[in-house]
C-alpha positions in Angstrom: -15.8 -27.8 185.5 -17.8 -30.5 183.6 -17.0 -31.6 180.3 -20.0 -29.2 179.1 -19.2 -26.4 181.0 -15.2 -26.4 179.8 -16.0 -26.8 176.1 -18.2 -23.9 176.4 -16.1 -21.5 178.6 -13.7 -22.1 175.5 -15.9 -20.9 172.6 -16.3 -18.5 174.9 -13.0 -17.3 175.2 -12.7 -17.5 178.8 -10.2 -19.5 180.8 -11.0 -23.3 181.3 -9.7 -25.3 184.3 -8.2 -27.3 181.7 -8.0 -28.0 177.6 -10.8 -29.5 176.2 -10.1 -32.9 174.5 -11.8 -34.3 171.0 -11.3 -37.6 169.9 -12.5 -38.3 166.2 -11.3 -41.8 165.0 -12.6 -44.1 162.1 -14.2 -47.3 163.0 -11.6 -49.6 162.5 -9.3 -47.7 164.7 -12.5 -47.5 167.6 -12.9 -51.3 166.8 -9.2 -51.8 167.4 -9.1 -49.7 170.2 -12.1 -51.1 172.5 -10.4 -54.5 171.5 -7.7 -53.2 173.2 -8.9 -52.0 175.8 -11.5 -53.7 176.6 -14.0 -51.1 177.0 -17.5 -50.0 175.2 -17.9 -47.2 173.1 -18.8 -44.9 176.2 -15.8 -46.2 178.1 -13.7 -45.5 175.4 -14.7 -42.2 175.0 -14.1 -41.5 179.0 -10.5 -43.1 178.6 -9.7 -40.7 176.1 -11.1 -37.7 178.0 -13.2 -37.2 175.4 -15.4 -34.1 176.6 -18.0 -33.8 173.1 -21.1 -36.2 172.4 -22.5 -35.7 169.1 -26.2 -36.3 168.2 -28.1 -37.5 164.7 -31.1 -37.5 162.6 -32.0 -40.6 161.2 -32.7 -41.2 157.3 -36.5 -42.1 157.0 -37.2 -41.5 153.4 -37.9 -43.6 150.4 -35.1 -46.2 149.9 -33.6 -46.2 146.0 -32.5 -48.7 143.9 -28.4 -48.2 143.5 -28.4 -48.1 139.3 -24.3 -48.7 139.0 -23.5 -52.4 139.5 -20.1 -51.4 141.6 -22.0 -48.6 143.9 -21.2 -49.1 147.1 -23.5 -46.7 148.8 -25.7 -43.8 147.6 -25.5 -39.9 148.9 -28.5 -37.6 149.8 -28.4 -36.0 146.5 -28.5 -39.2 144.7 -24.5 -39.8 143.4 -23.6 -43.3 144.0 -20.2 -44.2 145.0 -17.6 -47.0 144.9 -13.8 -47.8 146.3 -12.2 -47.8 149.5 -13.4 -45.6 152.5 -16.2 -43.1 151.9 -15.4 -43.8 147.4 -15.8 -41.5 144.7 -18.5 -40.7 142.5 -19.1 -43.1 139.5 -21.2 -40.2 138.0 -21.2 -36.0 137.6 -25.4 -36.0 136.8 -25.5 -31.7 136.2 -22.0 -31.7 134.9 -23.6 -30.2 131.8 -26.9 -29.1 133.5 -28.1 -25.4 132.9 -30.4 -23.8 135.1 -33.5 -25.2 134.1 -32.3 -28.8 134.9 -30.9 -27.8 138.4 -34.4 -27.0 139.0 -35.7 -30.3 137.2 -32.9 -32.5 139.3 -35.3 -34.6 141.8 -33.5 -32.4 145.1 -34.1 -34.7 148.8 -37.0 -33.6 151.0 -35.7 -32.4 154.1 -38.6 -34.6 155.8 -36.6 -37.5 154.9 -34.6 -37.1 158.1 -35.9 -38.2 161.2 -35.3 -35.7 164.6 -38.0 -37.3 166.6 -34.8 -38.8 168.8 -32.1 -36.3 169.0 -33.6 -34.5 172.4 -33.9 -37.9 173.8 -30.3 -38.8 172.8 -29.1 -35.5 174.1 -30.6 -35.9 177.1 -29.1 -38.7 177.9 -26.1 -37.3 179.0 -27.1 -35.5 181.5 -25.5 -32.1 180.7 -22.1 -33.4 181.3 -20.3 -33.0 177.9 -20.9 -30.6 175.1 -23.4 -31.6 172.5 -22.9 -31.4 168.9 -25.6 -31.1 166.4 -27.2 -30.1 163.1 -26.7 -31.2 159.7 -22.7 -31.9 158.2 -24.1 -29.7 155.3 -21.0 -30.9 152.8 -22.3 -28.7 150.1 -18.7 -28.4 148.6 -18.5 -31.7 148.4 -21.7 -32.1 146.9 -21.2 -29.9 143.9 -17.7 -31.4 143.3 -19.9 -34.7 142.9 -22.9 -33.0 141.3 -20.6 -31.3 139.0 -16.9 -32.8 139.0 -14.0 -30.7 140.4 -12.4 -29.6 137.5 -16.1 -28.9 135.7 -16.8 -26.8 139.1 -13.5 -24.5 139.0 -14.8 -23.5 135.2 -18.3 -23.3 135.8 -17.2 -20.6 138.3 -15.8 -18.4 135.6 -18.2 -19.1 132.8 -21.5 -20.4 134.5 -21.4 -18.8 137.7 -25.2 -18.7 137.8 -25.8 -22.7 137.2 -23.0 -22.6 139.9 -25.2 -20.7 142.4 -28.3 -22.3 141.6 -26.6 -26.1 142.5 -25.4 -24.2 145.9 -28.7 -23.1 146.7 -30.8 -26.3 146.7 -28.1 -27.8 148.3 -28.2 -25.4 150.9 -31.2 -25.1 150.9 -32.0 -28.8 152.0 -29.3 -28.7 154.2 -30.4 -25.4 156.3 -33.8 -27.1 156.4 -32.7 -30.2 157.9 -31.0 -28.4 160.7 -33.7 -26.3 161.4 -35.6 -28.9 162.4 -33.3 -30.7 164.8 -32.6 -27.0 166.3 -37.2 -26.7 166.0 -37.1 -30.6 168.0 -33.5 -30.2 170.3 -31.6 -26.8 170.1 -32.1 -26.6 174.0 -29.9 -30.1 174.7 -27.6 -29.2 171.6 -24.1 -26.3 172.0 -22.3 -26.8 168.9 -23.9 -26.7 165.3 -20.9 -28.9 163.9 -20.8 -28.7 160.1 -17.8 -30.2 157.6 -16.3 -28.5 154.4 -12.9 -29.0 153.2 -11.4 -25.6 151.8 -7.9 -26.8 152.1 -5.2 -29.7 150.4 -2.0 -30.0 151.9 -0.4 -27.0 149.2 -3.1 -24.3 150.6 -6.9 -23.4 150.3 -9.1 -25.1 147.3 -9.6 -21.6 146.0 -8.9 -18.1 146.3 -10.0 -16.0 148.6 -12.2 -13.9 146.5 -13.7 -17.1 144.6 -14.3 -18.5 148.4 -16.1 -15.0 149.1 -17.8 -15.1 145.9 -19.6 -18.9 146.0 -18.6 -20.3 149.4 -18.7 -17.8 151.9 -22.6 -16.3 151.6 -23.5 -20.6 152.4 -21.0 -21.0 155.1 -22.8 -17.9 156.7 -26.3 -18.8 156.2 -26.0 -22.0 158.1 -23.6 -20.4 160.6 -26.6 -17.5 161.1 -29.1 -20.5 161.8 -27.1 -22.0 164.3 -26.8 -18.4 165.9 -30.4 -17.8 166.0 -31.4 -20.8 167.8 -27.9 -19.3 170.9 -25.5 -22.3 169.1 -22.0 -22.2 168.6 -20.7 -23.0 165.4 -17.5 -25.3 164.3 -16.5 -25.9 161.0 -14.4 -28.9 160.0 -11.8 -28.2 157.6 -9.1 -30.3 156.4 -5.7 -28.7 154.7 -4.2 -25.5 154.6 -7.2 -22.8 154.5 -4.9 -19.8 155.9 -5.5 -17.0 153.5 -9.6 -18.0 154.1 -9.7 -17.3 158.0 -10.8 -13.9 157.8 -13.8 -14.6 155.2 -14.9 -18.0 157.9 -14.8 -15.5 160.5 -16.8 -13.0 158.7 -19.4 -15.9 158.2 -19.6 -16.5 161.4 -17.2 -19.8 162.2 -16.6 -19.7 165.8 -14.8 -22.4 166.0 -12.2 -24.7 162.8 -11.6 -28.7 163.1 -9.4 -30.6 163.1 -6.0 -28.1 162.3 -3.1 -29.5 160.4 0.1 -28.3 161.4 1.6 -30.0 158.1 -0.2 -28.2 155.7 1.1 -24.6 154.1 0.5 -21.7 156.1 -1.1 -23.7 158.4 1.8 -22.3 161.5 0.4 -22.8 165.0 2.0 -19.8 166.6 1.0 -17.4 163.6 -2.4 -18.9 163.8 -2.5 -18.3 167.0 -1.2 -14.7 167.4 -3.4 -13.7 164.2 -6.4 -15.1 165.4 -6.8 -16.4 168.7 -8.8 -13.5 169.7 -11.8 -14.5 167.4 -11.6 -18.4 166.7 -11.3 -21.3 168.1 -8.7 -24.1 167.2 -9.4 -27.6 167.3 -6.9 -30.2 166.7 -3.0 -29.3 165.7 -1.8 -32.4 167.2 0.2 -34.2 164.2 -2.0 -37.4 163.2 0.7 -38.3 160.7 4.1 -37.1 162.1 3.3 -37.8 165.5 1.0 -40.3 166.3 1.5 -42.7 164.0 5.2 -42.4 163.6 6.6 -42.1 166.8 6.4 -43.5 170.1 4.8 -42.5 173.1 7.5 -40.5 174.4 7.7 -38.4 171.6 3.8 -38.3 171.4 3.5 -36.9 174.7 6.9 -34.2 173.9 4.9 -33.1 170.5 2.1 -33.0 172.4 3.7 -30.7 175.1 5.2 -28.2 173.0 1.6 -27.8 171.0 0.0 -27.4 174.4 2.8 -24.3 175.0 2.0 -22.5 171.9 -2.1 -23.1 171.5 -3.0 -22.9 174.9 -2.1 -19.1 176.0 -5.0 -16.9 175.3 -7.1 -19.4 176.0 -9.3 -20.6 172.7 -7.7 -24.1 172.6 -9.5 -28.0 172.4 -6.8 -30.5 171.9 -6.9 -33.7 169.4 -5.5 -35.4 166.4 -5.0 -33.1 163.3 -6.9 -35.1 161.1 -10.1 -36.0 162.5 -10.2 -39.6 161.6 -7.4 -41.5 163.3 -6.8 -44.1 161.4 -6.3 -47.8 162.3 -2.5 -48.1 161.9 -2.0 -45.4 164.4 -1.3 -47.2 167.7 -3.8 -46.9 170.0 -0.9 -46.2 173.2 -0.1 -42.9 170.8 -3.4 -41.9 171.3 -3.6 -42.6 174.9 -0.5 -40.9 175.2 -1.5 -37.8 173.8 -4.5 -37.4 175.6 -2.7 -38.2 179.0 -0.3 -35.4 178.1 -3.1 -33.1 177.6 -4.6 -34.3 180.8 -1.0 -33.6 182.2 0.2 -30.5 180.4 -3.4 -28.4 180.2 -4.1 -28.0 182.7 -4.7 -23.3 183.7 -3.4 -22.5 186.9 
């Protein structure tokens, strides 16, 4: 099998002729690593077996003015953000908004993005690893910034309507967005490959009925879209999400990213023998406990006894439990854990 054709006989829930690697790393680790290494990014990616590409639209709208003299860099929906790594919002702009002024709030144009070069980037290559596409779609994320956490979590109780009106637009941008790179690519693209993070290390964000109640009804529209155009779907999800599961599968998840072992409830084997059968489990591999803290020895035991529980059944890509490996972890970790999976994955 191809790279392509094992990623999809996973989602598929048939047997592979081996495990299916992801590598997701941030860019000073990659820097660090092709330093290393001495390899481009492609070359990189083939060293660590890396069987996924992932393809982009391009921002093309109207550039803005960042208004805070700290910002750092400016999201889609306009919050500007400061400090280390992606920041945190320097304002909540509808923390106090009612309806009326969601509909006021100066929402992106889906237009803004650019999918005139996804085919052609999907294209090039050749068929030979699994494509991931569509729009992140954050919308959690969003409100918390929109909104602020705290502010959200009330709003939910005493202005669930304001609530649902911020989702919508959101969503609404979003699902257009992905429509068209699914209108301009869905043929060259496998995976729509969204990110929300339910979970913290203690267990999900919310309750189950509160996800079911503002979270779920999104997570299935966009998961429908990528359905309609014959696309997988994968959700990334940091933290403990357990108790949600059943609702992502009943929106139509196919497939969860990166899985923390660490995090409360979050127990391979009863992950495994509750729902094998129906999702797909990316990750589990210890980015803290294992790769950064040990050696390579003990990367490549951890990453054998991971291998013996996740892949029977089938259902199984194997990486780092936190999607971005950071630059402390030591790149001959990393190689060691993907040459265990190489060693160890392999179906008979």
């Amino acid at each position: 099998m191809n790279s392509r054709e094992r990623v999809l006989a996973v989602f598929d829930h048939r047997v592979p002729d081996k495990v299916p690697c992801w590598c997701g790393a941030s860019v000073e680790f990659w820097q660090k690593a092709k330093k290393q290494l001495r390899l481009d990014d492609e070359g990189l990616r083939l060293r660590f077996r890396d069987d996924f590409r992932r393809v982009f639209a391009e921002y093309a709208g109207p550039g803005f003015p960042l208004k805070f003299p700290n910002a750092k860099s400016r999201t889609i929906f306009g919050i500007e953000r400061d400090g280390i790594g992606f920041g945190q919002p320097l304002s909540h702009p509808l923390a106090d908004a009612t309806i009326a002024d969601v509909e006021k709030y100066p929402w992106p144009d889906p237009a803004w993005m650019d999918v005139s070069k996804i085919k052609a980037a999907a294209q090039a290559h050749n068929g030979q690893f699994a494509i991931l596409g569509g729009d992140w779609s954050p919308f959690w994320h969003d409100a918390i910034d929109l909104v602020g956490m705290e502010n959200l979590y009330l709003k939910m109780y005493s202005e669930p309507e304001v609530v649902d009106a911020i989702l919508k637009r959101m969503v609404d941008y979003y699902f257009e967005v992905s429509k068209n790179i699914f209108d301009a690519a869905s043929d060259v693209i496998d995976i729509f490959f969204m990110g929300n993070d339910y979970g913290s290390q203690l267990g999900p964000l919310m309750s189950p009925d509160m996800f079911d109640r503002f979270m779920a009804p999104h997570q299935k529209r966009l998961c429908d879209l990528g359905h309609s155009y014959g696309l997988k779907t994968q959700l990334h999800c940091c933290g403990g999400f357990y108790e949600l599961i059943p609702s992502l599968i009943d929106a139509g998840v196919d497939g969860v990213h990166a899985v923390q072992p660490s995090c409360r409830g979050m127990d391979l084997s009863r992950l495994k023998s509750e729902f094998g059968d129906k999702m797909v489990f990316n990750g589990a591999i210890d980015s803290h406990h294992t790769l950064m803290e040990k050696d390579a020895a003990g990367v490549k035991e951890d990453t054998r006894k991971v291998l013996d529980i996740m892949m029977p059944g089938r259902g199984y890509i194997a990486g780092a439990s936190h999607d971005t490996i950071l630059e402390e972890t030591p790149v001959e970790n990393v190689l060691a854990m993907f040459d265990a999976v190489n060693e160890y994955g392999v179906y008979s």
